[in-house]
C-alpha positions in Angstrom: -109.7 -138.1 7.1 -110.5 -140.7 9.1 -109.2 -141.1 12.9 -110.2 -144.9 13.3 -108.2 -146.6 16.4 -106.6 -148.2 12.8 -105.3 -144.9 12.2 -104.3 -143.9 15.0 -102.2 -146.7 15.7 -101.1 -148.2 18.7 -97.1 -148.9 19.9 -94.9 -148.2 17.7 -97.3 -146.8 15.3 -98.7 -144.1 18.5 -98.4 -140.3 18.3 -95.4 -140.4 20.5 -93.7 -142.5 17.7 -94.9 -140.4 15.1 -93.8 -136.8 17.0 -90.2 -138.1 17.2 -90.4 -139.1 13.5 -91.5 -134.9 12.8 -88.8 -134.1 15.1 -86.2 -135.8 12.8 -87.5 -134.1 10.0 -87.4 -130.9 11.5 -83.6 -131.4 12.4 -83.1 -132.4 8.9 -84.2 -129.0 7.6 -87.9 -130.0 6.9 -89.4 -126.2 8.1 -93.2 -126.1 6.1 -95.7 -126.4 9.1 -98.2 -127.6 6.8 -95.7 -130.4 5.5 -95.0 -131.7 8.9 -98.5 -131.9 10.4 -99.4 -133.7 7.3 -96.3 -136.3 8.1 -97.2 -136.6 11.4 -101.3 -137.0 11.1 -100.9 -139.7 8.0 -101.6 -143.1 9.2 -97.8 -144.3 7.6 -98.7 -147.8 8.9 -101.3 -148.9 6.5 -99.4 -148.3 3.6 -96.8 -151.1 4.1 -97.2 -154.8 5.0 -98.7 -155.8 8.4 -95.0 -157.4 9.2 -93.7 -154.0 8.6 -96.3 -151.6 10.7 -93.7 -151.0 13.8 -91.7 -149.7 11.3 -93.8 -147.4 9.2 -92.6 -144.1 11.2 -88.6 -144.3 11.0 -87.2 -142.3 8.7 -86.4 -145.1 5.9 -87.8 -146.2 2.9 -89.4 -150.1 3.6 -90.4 -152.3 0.3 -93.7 -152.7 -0.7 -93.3 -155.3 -2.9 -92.8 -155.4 -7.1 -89.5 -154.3 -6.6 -90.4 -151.0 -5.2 -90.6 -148.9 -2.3 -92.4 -146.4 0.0 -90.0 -143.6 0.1 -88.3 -142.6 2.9 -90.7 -139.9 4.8 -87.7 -137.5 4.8 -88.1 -137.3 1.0 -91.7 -136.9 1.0 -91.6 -134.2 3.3 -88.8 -132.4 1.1 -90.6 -133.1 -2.3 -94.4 -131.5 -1.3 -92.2 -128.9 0.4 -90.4 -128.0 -2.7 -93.7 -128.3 -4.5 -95.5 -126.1 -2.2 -92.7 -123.7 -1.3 -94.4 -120.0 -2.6 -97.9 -121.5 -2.1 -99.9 -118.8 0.2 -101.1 -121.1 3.5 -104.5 -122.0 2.7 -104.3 -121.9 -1.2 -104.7 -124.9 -3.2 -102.7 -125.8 -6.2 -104.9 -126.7 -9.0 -103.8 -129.4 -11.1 -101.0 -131.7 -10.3 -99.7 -134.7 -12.0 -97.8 -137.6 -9.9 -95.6 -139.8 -11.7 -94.9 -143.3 -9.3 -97.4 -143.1 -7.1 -96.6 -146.6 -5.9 -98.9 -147.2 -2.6 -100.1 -144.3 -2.7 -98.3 -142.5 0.3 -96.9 -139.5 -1.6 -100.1 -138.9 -3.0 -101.9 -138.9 0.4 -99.4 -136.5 1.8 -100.2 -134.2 -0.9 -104.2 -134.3 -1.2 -104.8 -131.8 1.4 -102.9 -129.0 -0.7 -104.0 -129.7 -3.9 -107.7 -129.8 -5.6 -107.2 -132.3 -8.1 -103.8 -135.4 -8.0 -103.6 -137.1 -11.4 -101.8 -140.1 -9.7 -99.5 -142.7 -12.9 -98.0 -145.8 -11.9 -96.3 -148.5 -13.9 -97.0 -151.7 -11.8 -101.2 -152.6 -12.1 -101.5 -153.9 -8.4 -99.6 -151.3 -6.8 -102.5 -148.9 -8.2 -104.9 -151.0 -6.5 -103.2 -151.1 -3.7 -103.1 -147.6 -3.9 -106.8 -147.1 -4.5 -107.3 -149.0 -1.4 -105.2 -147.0 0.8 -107.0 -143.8 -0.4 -110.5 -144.9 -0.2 -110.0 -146.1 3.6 -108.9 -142.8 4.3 -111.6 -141.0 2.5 -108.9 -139.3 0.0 -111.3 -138.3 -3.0 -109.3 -136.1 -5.3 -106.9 -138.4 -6.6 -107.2 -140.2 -10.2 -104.9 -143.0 -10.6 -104.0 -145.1 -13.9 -101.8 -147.4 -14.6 -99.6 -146.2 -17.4 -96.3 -144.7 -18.9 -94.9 -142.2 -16.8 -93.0 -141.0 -19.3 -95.8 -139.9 -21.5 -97.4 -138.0 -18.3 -101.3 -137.4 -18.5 -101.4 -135.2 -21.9 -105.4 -135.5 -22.3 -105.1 -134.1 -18.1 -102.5 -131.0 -18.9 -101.4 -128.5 -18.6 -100.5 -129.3 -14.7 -99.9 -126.4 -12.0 -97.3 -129.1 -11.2 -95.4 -132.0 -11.2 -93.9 -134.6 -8.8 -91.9 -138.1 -10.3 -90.9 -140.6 -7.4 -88.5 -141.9 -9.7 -85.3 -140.8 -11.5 -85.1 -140.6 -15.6 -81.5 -140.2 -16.5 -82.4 -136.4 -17.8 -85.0 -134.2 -17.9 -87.7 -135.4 -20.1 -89.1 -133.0 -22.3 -92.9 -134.6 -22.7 -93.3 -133.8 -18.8 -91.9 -130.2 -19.5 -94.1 -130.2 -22.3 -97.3 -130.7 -19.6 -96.6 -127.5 -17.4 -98.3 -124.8 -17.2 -97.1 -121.1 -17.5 -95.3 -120.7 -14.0 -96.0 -124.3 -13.3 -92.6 -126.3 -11.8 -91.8 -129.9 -12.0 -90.0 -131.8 -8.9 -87.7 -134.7 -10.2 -84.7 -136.5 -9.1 -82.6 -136.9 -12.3 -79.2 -138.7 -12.7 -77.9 -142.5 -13.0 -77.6 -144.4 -10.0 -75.6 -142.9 -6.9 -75.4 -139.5 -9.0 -79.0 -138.3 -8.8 -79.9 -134.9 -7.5 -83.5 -133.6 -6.9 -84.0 -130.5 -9.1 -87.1 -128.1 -9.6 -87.9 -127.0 -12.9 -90.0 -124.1 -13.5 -92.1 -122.8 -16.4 -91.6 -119.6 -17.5 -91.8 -117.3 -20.9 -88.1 -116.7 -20.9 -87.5 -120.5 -20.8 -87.5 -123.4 -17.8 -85.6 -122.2 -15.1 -83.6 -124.7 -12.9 -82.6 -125.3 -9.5 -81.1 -127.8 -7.5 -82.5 -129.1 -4.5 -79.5 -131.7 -3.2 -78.3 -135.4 -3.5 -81.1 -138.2 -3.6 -81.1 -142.1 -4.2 -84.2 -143.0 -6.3 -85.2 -146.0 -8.1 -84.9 -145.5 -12.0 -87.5 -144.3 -13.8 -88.8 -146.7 -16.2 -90.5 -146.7 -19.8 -93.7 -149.0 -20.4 -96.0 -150.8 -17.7 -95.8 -154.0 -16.1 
């Protein structure tokens, strides 16, 4: 990854800013090692607007246009931690699919673990925004199309796993459908204001399900834009 001054930031985009944004994660129960040094080495600031750089390392989710949003680093860190929780340090996962990759900070906090992202989103110039992001920082194992998120990547599966930044109203059985044996799927599910993040794993006996806690996600949505 690159450490241009760009990335490194300066003021309120500066290491200092960024260690006190890990240390609020930490108190929040983030605890993966991996997960936090990724948080606090990704340049946050170029993903958003210019106008909203000196914010990029609080702990909120900040628009990035098309109605949508980069989410909150707090859930970032919680979803690759859920996704990576079991994963020996130093192992890659093979395969994973991304649904809502939006401007393409999930994704980049997730490249180092993975060997191959196969990156959906809905709204066509939020994937080249995203491509943009990526390429300046020299992220070359992500695929991104715009498309359905719904229908997943079917010609890509099966995936080792899978991450949606946006909530369907229940589980949805063609992204089950995409999992490997032992694979697990990380999605918030639920209407509005009753959404919970929930791991589903793959297994012969059936998918087994957990809980994860209480989220607020923007809805998933069927068809492109």
């Amino acid at each position: 990854m690159s450490t241009s001054n760009n990335h490194a930031g300066i003021g309120m985009t500066s290491a200092r800013t960024r260690d006190r944004l890990v240390q609020s994660l930490r108190e929040q129960g983030i605890a993966d090692a991996r997960v936090l040094e990724q948080i606090r080495n990704l340049p946050r600031h170029i993903f958003v607007d210019e106008a909203l750089s000196s914010r990029a390392y609080e702990n909120t989710a900040l628009p990035i246009g098309w109605g949508q949003t980069i989410s909150q680093p707090y859930i970032v860190a919680r979803m690759t931690e859920a996704l990576l929780q079991g994963v020996p340090n130093g192992k890659l996962l093979g395969k994973v699919l991304e649904i809502g990759s939006g401007c393409g900070y999930q994704t980049a906090t997730l490249s180092p673990f993975v060997e191959r992202i196969f990156a959906i989103e809905r709204v066509e110039p939020l994937v080249k925004r995203a491509k943009q992001n990526l390429s300046e920082l020299e992220i070359r194992n992500v695929r991104l199309k715009h498309g359905d998120g719904f229908k997943g990547w079917p010609t890509q599966a099966p995936f080792d796993a899978i991450l949606v930044a946006a909530a369907p109203l229940s589980l949805p059985d063609s992204l089950v459908q995409q999992l490997a044996p032992g694979g697990r799927l990380i999605v918030p599910v639920g209407a509005e204001g009753q959404q919970q993040l929930m791991r589903y794993t793959r297994r012969e006996s059936g998918v087994h399900k957990e809980t994860l806690g209480p989220v607020a996600f923007v809805p998933l949505l069927a068809g492109v834009t």
